[in-house]
N, CA, C and O of each residue as an XYZ file, in Angstrom:
724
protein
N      43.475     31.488     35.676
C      43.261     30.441     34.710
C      41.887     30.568     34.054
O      41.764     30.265     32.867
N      40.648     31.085     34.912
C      39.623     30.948     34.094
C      39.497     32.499     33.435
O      38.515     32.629     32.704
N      40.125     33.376     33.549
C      40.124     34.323     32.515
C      40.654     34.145     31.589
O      40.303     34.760     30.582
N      41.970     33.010     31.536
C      42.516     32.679     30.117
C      41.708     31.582     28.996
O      41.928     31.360     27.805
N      40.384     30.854     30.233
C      40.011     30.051     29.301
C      38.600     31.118     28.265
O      38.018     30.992     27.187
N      38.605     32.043     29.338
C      36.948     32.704     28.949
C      37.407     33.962     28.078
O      36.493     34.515     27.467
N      39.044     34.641     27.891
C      39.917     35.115     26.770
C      39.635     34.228     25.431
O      38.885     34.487     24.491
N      40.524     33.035     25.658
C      40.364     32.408     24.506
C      39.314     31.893     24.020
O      39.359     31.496     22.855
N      38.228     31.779     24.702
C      36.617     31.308     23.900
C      36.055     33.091     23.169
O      35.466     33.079     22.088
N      36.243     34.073     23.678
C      35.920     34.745     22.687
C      36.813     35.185     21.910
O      37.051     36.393     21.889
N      37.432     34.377     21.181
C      38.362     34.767     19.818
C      37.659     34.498     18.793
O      37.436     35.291     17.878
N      37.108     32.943     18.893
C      36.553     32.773     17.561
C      36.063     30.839     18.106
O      36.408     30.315     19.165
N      35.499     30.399     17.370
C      35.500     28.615     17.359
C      36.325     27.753     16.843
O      36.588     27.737     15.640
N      37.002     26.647     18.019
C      37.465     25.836     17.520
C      37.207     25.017     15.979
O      36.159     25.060     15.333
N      38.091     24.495     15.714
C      38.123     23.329     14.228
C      37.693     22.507     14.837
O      37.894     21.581     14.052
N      37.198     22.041     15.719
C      36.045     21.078     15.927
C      34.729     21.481     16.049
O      33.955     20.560     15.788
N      34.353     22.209     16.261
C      32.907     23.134     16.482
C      32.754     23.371     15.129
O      31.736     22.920     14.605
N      33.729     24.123     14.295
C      33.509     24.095     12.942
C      32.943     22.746     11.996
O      31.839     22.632     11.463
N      34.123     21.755     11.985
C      33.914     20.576     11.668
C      32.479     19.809     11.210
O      32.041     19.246     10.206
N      31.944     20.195     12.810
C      30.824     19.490     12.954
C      29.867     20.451     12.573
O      28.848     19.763     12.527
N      29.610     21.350     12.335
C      28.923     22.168     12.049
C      28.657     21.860     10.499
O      27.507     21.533     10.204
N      29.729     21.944      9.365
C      29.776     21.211      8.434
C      29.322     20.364      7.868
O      28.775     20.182      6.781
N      29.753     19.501      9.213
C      28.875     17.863      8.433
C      27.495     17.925      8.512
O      26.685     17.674      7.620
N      27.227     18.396     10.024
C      25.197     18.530      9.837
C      25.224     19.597      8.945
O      24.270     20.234      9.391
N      25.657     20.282      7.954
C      24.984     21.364      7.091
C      25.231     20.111      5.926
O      24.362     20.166      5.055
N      26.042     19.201      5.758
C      26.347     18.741      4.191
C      24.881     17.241      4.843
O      23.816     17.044      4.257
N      25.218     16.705      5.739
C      23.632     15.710      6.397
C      22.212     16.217      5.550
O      21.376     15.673      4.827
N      22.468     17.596      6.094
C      20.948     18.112      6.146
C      20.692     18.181      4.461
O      19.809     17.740      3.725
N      21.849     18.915      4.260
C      21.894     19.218      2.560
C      21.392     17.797      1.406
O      20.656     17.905      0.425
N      22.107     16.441      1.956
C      21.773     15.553      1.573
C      20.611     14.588      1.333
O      20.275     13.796      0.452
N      19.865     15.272      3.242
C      18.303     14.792      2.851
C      17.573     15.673      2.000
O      16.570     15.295      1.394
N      18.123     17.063      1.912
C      17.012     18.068      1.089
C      17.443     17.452     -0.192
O      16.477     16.921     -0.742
N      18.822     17.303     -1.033
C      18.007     16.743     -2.178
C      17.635     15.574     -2.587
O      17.235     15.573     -3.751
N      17.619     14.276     -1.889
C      17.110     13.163     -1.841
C      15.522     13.531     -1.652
O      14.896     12.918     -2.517
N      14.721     14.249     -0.896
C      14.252     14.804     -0.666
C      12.972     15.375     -1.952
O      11.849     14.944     -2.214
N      13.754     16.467     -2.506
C      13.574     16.806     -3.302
C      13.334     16.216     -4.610
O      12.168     16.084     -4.982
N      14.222     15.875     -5.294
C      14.136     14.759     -6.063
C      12.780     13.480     -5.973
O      12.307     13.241     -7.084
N      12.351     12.939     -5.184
C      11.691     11.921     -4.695
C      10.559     12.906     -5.258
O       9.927     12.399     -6.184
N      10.121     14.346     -4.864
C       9.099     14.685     -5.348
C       8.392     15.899     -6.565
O       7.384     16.524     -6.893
N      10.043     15.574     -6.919
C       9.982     15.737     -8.294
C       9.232     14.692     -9.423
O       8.572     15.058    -10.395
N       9.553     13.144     -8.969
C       9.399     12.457     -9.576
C       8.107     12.192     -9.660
O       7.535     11.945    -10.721
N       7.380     12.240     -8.154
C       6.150     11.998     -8.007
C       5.216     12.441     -8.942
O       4.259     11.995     -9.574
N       6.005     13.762     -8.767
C       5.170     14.672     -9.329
C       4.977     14.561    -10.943
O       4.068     14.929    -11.687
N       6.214     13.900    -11.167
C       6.053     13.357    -12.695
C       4.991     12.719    -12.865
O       4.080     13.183    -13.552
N       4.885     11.020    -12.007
C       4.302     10.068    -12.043
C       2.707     10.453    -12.088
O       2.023      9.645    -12.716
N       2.005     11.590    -11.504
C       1.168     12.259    -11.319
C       0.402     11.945    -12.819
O      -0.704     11.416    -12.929
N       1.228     12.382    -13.886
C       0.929     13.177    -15.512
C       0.275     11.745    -15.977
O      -0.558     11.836    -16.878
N       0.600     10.219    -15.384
C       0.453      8.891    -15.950
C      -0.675      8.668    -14.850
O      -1.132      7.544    -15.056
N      -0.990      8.960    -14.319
C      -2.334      9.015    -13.844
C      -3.471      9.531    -14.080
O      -4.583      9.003    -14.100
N      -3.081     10.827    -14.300
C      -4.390     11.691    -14.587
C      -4.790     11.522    -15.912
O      -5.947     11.815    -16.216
N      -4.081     11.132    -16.672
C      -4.345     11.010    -18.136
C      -4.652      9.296    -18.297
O      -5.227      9.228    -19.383
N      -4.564      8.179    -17.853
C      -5.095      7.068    -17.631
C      -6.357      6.995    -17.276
O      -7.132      6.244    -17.869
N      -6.919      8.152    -15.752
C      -7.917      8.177    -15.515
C      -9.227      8.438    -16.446
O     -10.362      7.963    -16.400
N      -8.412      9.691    -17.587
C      -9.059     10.202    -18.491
C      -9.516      9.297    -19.720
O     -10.590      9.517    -20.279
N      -8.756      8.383    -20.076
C      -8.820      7.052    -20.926
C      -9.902      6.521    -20.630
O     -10.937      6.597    -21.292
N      -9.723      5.864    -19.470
C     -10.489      5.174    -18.573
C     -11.987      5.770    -18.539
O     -13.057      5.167    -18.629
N     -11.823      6.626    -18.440
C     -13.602      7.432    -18.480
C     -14.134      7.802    -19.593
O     -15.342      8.038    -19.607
N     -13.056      7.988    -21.231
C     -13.520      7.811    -22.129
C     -13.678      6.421    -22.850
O     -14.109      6.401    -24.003
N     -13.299      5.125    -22.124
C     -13.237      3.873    -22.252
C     -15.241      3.527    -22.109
O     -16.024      3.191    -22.998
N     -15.488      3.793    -20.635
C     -16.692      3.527    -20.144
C     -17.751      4.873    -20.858
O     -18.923      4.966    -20.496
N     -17.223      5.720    -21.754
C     -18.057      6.512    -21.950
C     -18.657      5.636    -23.333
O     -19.784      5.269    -23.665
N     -17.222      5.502    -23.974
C     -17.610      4.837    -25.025
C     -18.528      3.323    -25.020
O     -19.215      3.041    -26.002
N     -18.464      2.503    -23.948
C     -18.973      1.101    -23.733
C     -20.358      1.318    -23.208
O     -20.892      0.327    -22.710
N     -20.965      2.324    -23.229
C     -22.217      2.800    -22.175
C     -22.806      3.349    -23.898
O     -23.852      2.804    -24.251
N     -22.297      4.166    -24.712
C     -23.447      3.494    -25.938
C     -23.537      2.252    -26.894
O     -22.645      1.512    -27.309
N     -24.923      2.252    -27.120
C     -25.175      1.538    -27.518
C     -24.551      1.507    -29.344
O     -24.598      2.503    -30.067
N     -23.989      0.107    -29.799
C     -23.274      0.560    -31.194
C     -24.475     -0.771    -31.881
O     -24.833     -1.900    -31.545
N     -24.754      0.168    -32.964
C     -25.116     -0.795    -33.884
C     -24.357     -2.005    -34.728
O     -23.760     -1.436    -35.642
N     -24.199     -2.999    -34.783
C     -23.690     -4.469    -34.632
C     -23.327     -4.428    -36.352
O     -22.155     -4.534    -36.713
N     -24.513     -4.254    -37.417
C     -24.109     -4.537    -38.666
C     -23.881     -2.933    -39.483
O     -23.451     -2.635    -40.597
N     -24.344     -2.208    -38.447
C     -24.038     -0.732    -39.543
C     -25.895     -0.099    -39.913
O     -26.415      1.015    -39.977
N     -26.241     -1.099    -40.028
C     -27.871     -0.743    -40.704
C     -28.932      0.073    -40.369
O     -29.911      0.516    -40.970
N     -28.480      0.155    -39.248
C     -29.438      1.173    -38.196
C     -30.875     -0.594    -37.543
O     -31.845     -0.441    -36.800
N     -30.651     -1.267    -37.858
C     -31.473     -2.301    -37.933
C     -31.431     -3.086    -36.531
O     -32.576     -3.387    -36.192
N     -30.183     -3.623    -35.365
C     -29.317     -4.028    -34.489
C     -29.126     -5.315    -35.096
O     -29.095     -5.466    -36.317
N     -29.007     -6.178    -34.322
C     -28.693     -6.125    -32.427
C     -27.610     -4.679    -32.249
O     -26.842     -4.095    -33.014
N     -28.019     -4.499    -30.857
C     -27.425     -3.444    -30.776
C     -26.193     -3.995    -29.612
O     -26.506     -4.905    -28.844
N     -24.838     -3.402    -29.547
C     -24.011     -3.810    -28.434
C     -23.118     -2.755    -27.680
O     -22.850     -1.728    -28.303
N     -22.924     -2.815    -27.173
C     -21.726     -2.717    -26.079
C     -20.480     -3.107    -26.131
O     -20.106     -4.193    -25.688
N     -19.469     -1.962    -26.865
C     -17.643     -2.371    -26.899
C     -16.949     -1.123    -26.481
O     -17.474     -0.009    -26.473
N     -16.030     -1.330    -26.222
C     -15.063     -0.329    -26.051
C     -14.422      0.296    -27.396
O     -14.720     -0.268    -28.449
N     -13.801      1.111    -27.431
C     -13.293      2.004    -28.865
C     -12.222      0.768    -28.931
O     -11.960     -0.033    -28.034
N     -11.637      0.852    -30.355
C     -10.811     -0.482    -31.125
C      -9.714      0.040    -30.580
O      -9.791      1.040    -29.866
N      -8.332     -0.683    -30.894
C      -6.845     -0.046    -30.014
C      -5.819      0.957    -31.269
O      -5.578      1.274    -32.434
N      -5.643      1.023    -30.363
C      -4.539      2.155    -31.251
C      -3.560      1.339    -32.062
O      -2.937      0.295    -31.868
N      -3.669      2.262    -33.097
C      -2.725      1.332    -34.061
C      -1.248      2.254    -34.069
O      -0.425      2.162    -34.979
N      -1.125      2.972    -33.111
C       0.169      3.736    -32.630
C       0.255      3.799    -31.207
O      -0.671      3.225    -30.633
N       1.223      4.409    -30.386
C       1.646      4.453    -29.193
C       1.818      6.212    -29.357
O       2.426      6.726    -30.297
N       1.349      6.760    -28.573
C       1.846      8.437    -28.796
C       2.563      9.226    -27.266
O       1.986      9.210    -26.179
N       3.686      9.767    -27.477
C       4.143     10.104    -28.937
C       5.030      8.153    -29.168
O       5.467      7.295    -28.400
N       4.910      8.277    -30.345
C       5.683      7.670    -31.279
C       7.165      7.041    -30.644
O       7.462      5.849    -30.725
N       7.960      8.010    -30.048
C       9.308      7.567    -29.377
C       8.806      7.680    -27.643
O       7.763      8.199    -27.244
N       9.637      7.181    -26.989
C       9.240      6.686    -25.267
C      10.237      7.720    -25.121
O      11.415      7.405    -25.292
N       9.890      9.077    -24.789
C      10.928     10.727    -23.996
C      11.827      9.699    -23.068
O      11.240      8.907    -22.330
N      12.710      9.721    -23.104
C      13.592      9.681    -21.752
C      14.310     10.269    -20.885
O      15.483      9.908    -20.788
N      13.936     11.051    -20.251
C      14.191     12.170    -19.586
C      13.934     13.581    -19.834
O      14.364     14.631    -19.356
N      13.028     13.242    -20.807
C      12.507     14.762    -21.212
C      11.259     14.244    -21.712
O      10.821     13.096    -21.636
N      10.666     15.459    -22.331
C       9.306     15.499    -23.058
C       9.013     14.971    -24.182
O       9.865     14.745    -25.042
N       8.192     14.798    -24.267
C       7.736     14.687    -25.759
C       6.470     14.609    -26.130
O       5.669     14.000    -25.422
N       5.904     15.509    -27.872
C       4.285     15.551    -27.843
C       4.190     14.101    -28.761
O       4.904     13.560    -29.605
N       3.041     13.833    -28.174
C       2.692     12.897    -29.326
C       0.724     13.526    -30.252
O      -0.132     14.309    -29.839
N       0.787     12.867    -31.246
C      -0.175     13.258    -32.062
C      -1.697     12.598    -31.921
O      -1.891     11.470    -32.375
N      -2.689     13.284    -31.325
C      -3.874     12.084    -31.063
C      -5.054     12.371    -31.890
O      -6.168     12.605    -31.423
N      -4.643     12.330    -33.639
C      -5.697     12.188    -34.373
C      -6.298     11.066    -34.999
O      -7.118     11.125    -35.915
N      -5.735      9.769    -34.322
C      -6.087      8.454    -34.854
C      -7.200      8.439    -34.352
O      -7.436      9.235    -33.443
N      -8.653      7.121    -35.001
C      -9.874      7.587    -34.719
C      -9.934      6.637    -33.224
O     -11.044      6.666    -32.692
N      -9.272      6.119    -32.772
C      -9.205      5.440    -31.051
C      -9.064      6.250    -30.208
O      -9.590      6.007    -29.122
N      -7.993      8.041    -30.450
C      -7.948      8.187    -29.727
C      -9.047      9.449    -29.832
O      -9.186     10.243    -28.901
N      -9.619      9.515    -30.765
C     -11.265     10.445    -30.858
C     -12.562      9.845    -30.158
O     -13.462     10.412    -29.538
N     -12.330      8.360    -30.500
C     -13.306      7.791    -30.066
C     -13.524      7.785    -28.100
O     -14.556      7.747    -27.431
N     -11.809      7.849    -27.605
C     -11.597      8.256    -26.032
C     -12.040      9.431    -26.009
O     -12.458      9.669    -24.875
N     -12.150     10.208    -26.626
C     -11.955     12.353    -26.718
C     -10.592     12.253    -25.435
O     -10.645     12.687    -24.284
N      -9.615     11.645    -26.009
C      -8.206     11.793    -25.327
C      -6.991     12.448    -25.696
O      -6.062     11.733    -26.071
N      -6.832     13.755    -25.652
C      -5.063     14.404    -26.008
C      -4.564     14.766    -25.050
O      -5.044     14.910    -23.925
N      -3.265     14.990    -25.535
C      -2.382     15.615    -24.501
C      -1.566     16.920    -25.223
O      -0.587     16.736    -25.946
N      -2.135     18.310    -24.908
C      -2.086     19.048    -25.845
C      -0.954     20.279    -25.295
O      -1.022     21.499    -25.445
N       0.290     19.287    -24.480
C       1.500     19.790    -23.969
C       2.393     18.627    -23.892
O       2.125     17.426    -23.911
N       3.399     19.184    -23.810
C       4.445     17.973    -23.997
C       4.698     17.433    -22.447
O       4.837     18.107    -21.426
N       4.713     15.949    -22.618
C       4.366     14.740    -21.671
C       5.765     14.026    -21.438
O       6.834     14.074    -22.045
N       5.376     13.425    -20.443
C       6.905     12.430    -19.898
C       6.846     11.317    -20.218
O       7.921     10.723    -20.296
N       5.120     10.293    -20.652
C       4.980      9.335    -20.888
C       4.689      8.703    -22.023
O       4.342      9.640    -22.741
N       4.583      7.522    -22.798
C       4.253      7.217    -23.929
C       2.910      6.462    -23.346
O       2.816      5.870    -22.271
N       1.730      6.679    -24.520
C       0.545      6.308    -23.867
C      -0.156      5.460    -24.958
O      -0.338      5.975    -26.061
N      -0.575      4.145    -24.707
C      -0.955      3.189    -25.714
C      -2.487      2.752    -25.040
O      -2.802      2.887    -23.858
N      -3.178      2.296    -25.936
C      -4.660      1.372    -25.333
C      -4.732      0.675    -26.545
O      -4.388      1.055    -27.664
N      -5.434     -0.860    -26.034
C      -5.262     -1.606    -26.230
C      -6.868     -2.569    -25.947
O      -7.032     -2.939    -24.785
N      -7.833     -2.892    -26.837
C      -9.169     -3.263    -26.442
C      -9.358     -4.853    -27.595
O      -8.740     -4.987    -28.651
N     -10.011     -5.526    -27.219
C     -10.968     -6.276    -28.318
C     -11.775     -6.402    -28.526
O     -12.522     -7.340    -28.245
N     -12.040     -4.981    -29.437
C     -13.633     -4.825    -30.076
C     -13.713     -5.174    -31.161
O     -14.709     -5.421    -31.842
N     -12.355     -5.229    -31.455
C     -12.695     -5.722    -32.989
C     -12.305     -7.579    -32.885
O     -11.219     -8.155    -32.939
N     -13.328     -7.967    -32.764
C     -12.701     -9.870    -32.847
C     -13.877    -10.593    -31.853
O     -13.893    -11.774    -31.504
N     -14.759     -9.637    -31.538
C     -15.878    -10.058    -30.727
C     -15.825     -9.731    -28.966
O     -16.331    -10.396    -28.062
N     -15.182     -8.718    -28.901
C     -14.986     -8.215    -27.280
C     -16.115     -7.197    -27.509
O     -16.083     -6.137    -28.134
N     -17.487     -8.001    -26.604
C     -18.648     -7.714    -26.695
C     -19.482     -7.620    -25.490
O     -19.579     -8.843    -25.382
N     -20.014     -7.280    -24.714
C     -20.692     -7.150    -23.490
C     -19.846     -7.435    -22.300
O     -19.209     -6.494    -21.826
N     -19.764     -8.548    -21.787
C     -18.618     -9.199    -20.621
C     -17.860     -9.293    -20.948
O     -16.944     -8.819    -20.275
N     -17.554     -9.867    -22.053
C     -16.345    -10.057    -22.608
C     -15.615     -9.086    -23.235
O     -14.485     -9.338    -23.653
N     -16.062     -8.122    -23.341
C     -15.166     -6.702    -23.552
C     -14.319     -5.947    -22.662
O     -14.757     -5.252    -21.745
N     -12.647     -6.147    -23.047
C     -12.169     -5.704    -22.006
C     -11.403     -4.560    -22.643
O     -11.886     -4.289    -23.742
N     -10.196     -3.677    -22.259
C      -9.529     -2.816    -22.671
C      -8.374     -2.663    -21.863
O      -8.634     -2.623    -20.661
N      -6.958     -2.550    -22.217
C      -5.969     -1.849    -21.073
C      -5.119     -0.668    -21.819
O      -4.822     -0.586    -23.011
N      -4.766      0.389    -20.534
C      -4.677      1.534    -20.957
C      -3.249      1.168    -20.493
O      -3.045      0.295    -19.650
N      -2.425      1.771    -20.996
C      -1.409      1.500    -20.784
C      -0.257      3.233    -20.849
O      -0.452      4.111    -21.689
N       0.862      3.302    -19.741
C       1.843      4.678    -19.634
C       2.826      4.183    -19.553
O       2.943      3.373    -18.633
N       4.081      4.434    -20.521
C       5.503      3.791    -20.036
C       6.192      5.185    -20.124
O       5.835      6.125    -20.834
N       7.283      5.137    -19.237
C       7.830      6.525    -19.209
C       9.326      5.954    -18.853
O       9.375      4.854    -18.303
N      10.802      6.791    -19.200
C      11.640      6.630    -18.521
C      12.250      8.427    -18.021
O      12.884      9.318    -18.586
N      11.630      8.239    -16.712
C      11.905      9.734    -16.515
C      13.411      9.795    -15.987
O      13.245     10.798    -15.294
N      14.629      9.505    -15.812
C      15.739      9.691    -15.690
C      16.807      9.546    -16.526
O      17.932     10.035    -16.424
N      16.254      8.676    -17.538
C      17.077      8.626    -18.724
C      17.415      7.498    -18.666
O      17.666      7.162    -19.824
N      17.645      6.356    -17.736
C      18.631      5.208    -17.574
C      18.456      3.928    -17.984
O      19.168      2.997    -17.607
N      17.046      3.782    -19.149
C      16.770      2.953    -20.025
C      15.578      2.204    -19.508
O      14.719      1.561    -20.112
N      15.797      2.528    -17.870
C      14.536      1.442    -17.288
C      13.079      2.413    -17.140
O      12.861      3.493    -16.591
N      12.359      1.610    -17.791
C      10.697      1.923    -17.855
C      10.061      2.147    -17.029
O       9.822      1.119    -16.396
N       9.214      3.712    -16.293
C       8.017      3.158    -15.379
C       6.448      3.009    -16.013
O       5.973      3.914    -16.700
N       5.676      1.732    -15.697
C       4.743      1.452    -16.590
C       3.507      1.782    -15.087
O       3.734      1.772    -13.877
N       2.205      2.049    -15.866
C       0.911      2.357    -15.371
C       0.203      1.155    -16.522
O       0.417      1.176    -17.735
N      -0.675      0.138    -15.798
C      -1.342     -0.246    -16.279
C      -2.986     -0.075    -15.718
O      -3.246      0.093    -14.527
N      -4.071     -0.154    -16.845
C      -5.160      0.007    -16.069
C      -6.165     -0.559    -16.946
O      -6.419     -0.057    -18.041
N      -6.816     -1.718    -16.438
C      -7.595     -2.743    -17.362
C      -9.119     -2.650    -16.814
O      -9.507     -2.445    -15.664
N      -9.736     -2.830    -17.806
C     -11.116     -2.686    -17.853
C     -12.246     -3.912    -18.742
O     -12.149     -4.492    -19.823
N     -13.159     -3.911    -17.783
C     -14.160     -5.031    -18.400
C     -15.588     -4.657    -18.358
O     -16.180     -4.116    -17.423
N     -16.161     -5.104    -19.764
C     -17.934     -4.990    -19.471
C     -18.595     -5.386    -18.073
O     -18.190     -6.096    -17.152
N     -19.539     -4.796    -18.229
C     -20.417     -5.288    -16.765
C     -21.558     -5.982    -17.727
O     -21.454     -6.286    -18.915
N     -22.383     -6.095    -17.073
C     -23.779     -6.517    -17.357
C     -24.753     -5.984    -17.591
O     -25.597     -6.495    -18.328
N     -24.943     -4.510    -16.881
C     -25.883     -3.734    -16.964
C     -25.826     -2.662    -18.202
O     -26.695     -1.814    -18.402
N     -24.482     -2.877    -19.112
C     -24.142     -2.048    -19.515
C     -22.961     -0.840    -19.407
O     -22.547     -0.025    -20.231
N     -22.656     -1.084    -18.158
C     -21.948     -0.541    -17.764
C     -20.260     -1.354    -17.208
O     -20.031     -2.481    -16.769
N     -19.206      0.008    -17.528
C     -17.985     -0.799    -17.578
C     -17.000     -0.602    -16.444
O     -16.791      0.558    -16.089
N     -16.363     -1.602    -15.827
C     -15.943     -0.998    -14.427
C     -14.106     -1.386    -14.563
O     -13.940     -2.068    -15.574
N     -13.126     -1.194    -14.018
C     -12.189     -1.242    -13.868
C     -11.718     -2.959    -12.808
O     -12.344     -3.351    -11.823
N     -10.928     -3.404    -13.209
C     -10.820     -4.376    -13.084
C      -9.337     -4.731    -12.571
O      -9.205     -5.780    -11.942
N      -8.238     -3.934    -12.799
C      -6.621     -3.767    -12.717
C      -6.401     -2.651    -12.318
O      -7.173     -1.755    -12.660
N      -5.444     -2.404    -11.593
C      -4.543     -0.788    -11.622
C      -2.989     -1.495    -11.164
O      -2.664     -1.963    -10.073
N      -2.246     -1.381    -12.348
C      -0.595     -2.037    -11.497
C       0.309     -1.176    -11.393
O      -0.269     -0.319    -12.060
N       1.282     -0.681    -11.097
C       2.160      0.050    -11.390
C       3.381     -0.095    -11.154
O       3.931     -0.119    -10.053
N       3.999     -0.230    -12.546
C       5.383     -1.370    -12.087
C       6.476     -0.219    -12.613
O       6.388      0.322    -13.715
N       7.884      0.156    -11.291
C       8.554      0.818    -11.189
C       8.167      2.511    -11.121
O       8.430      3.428    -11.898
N       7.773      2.489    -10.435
C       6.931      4.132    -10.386
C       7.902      5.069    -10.576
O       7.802      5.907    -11.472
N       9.028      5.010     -9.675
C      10.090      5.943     -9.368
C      11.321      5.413    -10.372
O      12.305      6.126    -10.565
N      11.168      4.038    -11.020
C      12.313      3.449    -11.642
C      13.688      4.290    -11.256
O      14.778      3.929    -11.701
């Protein structure tokens, strides 16, 4: 009897040994691309950061000189952030793909901000320098909306900023609503 059982084990593996073999290969398969995916996206989300940060430091670059108030060379002299964009770039919100947008408006010279490859996010700022956003009271928000899957829903980066006192401008917000949407 036990030569017939130790015959028939080397023929080949049961349909249950198989079976299961299967399912942990389609398991495993399932966390790799859940997996995967997750840091794909990240890696998207990445592009609305680094380029916020960059805003952001041409925000405080710009609020750290000093601007002459009437033009005259004469002062008071002040402290604002660059005025807001009177566009969103690019122009359309990519949804699931790329898109360049154009950064020769003088807001986004006044940041020294492009993006001189095609991007996942639409990128807007938003300040009141023009209306008396002046020392403390000068604030700015940078703003990234992206829909990286296509499915209509937005992931937004916000990042707000306010005068200091000394002259200097510090960050005040960082939100980030639907990262992975």
């Amino acid at each position: 009897m036990l030569k017939a059982l130790l015959r028939k084990r080397e023929e080949g593996f049961t349909l249950v040994e198989l079976m299961i073999v299967v399912a942990i290969i389609g398991v495993l398969a399932a966390l790799a691309i859940y997996g995967v995916s997750r840091y794909l996206k990240h890696s998207k989300t990445a592009e609305a950061s680094r380029n916020l940060a960059a805003m952001e430091t041409g925000s405080k670059n710009a609020y750290q000189q000093e601007t002459d108030q009437n033009g005259a060379g004469t002062g008071p002299y002040i402290h604002t952030f660059c005025m807001s964009a009177a566009s969103k770039q690019p122009s359309v919100l990519p949804a699931a793909s790329k898109g360049m947008g154009v950064y020769t408006e003088l807001t986004w010279q006044c940041l020294k901000f492009s993006v001189n490859e095609p991007q996942f996010y639409q990128y807007d700022y938003q300040s009141n320098s023009v209306g008396g956003g002046v020392g403390t009271s000068a604030t700015y928000t940078a703003i990234a909306n992206g829909d990286l899957d296509g499915n209509g829903v937005a992931s937004t980066f916000l990042l707000m900023g306010q005068g200091g006192m000394t002259g200097d401008a510090q960050r005040i917000r960082w939100q980030v609503i639907n990262e992975d949407e």
